[in-house]
C-alpha positions in Angstrom: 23.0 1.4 10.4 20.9 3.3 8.2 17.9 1.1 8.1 16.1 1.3 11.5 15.3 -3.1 11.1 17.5 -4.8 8.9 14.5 -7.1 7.7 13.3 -3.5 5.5 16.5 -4.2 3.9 14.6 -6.3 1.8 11.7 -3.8 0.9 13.7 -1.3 0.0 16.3 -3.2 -2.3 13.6 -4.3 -4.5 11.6 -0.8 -4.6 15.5 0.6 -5.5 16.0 -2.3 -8.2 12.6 -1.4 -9.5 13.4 2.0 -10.0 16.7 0.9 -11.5 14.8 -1.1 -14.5 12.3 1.9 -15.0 14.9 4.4 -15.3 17.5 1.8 -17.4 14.2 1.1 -19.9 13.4 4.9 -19.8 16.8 6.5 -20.7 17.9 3.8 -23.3 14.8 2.0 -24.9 15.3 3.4 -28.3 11.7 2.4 -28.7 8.1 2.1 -26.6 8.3 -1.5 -27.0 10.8 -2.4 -23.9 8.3 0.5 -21.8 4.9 -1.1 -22.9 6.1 -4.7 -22.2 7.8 -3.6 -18.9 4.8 -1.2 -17.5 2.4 -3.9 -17.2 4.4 -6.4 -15.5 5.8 -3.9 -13.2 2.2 -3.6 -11.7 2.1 -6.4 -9.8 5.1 -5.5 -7.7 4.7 -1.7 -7.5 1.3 -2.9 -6.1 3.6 -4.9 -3.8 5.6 -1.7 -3.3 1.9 0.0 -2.3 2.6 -2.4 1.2 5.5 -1.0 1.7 4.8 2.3 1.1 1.8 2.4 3.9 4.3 0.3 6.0 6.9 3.1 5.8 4.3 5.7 6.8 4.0 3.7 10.1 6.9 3.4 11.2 9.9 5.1 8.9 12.6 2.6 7.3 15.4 5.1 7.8 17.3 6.7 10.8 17.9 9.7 9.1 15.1 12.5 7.3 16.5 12.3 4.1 17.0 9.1 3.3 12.9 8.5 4.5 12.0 11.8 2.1 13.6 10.3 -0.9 12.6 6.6 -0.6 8.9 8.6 -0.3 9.9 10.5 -3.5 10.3 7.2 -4.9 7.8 5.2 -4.0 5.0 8.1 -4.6 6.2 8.0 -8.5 5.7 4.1 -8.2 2.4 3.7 -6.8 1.0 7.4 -6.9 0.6 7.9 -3.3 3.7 10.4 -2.4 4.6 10.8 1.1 2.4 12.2 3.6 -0.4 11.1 1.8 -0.9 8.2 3.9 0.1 9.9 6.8 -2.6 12.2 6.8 -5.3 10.0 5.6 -4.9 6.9 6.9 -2.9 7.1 10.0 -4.4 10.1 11.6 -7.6 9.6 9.7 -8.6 6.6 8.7 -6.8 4.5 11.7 -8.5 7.1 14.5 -11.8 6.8 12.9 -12.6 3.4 11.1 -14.9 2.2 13.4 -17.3 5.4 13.1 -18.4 5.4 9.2 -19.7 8.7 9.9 -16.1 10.2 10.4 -14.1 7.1 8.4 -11.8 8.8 5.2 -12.1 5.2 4.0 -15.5 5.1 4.8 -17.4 2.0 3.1 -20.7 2.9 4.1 -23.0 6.1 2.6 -24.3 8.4 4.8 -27.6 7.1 4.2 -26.2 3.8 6.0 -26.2 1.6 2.6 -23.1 -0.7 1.9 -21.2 0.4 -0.9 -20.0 -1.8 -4.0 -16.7 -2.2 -4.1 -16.6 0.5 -7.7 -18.7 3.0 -5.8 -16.2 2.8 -2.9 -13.0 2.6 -5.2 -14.3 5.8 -7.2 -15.1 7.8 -4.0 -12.7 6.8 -2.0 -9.9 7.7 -4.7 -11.2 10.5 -6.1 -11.2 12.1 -2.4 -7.9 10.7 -1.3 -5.9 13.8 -1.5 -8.8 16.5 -0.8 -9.6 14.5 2.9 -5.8 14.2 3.2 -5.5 17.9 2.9 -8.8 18.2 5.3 -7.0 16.2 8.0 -3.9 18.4 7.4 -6.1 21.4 8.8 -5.6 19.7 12.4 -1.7 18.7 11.1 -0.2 21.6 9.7 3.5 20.3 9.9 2.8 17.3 8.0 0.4 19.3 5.5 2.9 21.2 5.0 5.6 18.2 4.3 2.8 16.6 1.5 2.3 19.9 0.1 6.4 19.9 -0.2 6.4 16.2 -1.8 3.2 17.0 -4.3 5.8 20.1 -5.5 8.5 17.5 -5.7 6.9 14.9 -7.4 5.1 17.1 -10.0 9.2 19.2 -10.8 10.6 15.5 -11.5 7.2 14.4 -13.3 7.8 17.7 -15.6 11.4 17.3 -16.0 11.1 13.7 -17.5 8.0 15.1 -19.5 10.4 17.8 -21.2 12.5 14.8 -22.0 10.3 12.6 -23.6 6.4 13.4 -22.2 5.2 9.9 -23.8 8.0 7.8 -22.2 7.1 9.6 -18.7 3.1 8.7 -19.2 3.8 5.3 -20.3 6.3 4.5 -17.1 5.0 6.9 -14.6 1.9 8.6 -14.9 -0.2 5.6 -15.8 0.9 3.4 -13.2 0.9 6.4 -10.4 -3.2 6.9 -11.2 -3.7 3.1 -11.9 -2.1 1.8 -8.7 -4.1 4.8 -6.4 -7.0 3.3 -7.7 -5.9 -0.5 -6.8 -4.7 0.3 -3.5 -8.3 1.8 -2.4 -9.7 -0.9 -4.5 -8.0 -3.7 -2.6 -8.5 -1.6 0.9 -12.2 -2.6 0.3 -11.8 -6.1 1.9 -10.2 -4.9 4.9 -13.4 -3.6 7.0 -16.5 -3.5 4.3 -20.0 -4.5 6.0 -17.8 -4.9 9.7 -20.1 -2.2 12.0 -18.3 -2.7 14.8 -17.3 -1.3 17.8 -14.7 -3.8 18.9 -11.5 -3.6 17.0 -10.8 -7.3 17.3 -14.3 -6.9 15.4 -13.8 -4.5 12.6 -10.9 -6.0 10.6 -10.5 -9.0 7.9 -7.3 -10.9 8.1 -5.2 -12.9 5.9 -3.1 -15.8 7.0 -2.0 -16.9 3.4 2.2 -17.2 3.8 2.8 -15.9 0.2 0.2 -13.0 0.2 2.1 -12.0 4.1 5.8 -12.6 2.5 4.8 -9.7 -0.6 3.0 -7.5 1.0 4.9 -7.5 4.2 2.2 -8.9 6.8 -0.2 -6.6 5.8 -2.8 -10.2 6.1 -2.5 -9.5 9.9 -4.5 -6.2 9.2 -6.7 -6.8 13.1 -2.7 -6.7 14.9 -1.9 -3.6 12.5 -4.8 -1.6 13.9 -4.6 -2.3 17.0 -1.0 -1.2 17.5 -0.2 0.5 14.2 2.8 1.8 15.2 4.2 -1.9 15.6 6.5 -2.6 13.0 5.0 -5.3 10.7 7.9 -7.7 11.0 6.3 -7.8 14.6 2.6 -7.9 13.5 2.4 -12.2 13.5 3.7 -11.6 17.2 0.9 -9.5 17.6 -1.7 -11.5 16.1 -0.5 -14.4 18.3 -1.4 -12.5 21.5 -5.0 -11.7 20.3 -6.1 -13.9 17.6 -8.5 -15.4 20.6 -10.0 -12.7 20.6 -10.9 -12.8 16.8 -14.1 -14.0 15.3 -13.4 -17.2 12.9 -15.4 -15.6 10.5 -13.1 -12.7 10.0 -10.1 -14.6 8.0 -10.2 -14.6 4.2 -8.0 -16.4 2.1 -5.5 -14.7 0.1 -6.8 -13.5 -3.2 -5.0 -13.6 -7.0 -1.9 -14.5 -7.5 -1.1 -15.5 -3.6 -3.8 -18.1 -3.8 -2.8 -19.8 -7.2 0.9 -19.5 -5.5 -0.1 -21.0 -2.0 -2.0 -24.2 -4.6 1.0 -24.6 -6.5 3.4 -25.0 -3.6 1.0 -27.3 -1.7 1.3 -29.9 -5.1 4.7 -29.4 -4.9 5.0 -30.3 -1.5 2.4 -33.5 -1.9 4.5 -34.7 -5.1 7.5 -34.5 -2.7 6.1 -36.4 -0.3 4.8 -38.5 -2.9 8.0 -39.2 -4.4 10.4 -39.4 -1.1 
């Protein structure tokens, strides 16, 4: 089997059918109309796809190297973090250091010890994404090397759609690459802001919210993920179950935009059921 779990099955398919529409409304839109009415309601999904993508970087959905190098080809021209990336800066960064702000890549807190606003962390955090990545890569050199390899990849198919048509490849690729970096530090913000803790079971947020879990693969059981990060998420509500006692009440949030309008609107549906049967 080529998948390693056969639940990624689903991740996968719809980051393949995405690509699919961008590349069908690419090639054959004979105008910018089908790309400018497409691009924005892609977001919400590529943002979905961001999951994934730092999912994958945990633990691979492949069995084989090439298959995980081109779904990392992919998914860095959907959300603009191309593989590696994560690796280096969250994984053997931000995961090893999170609870020291001093050494944290995602770091929420200035050095001065003042909490940051969510725009001051989203700039800063963003803007050094790559740079730390690289600084991590000092200790990493194989995987370094492997995000140095992907950046060269990324930016050769970047050029070649450019020297088809460079206004089609901004509109589909380019914009959403540098918008969606920015939104996946900008949502990262609610994971550990203003938690100075020691204690893991301490440090995280979590959201229980069924719809927010089902699209961005369990990443609401964020404590479970840090504790054993190489777990694969399907396994993370397992997880949770084994040490949610030891979580503080006050460290579940509900889910944000859309999931909590979806999670409202199935609850009505459910009480007019009821209602009517």
């Amino acid at each position: 089997m080529l998948v390693k779990k056969r639940i990624d099955y689903y991740p996968v398919t719809v980051i393949l059918l995405v690509l699919g529409i961008d590349l069908f409304i690419f090639f054959f839109s004979h105008s910018l109309w089908p790309l400018l009415i497409w691009m924005p309601l892609s977001l919400n999904i590529k943002g979905w796809i961001c999951c994934w993508n730092h999912h994958h970087q945990h633990y691979n959905f492949f069995t084989v190297p090439w298959a995980n190098r081109l779904i990392e080809l992919i998914m860095g021209m959907q959300t603009g973090i191309v593989g590696e990336a994560w690796v280096l800066h969250h994984t053997l960064g931000h995961h090893l250091n999170y609870l020291d702000q001093s050494l944290d890549e995602s770091a929420w807190k200035t050095p001065q010890g003042r909490l940051m606003s969510r725009l001051e962390y989203t700039f800063k955090v963003t803007l050094m994404s790559y740079p730390k990545a690289f600084k991590v890569g000092q200790r990493h050199t194989k995987s370094r090397n492997k995000l140095i390899q992907n950046l060269l990849l990324t930016a050769l198919v970047l050029g070649v759609l450019c020297y088809i048509d460079w206004v089609k490849t901004l509109i589909m690729f380019i914009i959403p690459m540098v918008f969606l970096l920015f939104m996946s530090v900008h949502e990262t913000y609610d994971h550990h802001a203003g938690l100075d803790e020691e204690d893991p079971h301490k440090a995280t947020y979590n959201i229980m919210d069924r719809w927010y879990n089902l699209c961005t693969c369990n990443l609401g059981y964020h404590t479970a993920h840090h504790i054993q990060c190489g777990r694969h998420w399907s396994e993370l509500p397992q997880l949770h179950e084994e040490i949610k006692h030891k979580i503080p009440a006050h460290l579940y949030r509900e889910g944000t935009f859309p999931f909590n309008l979806m999670t409202k609107m199935e609850q009505q549906f459910l009480e007019l059921r009821h209602q009517r049967g």
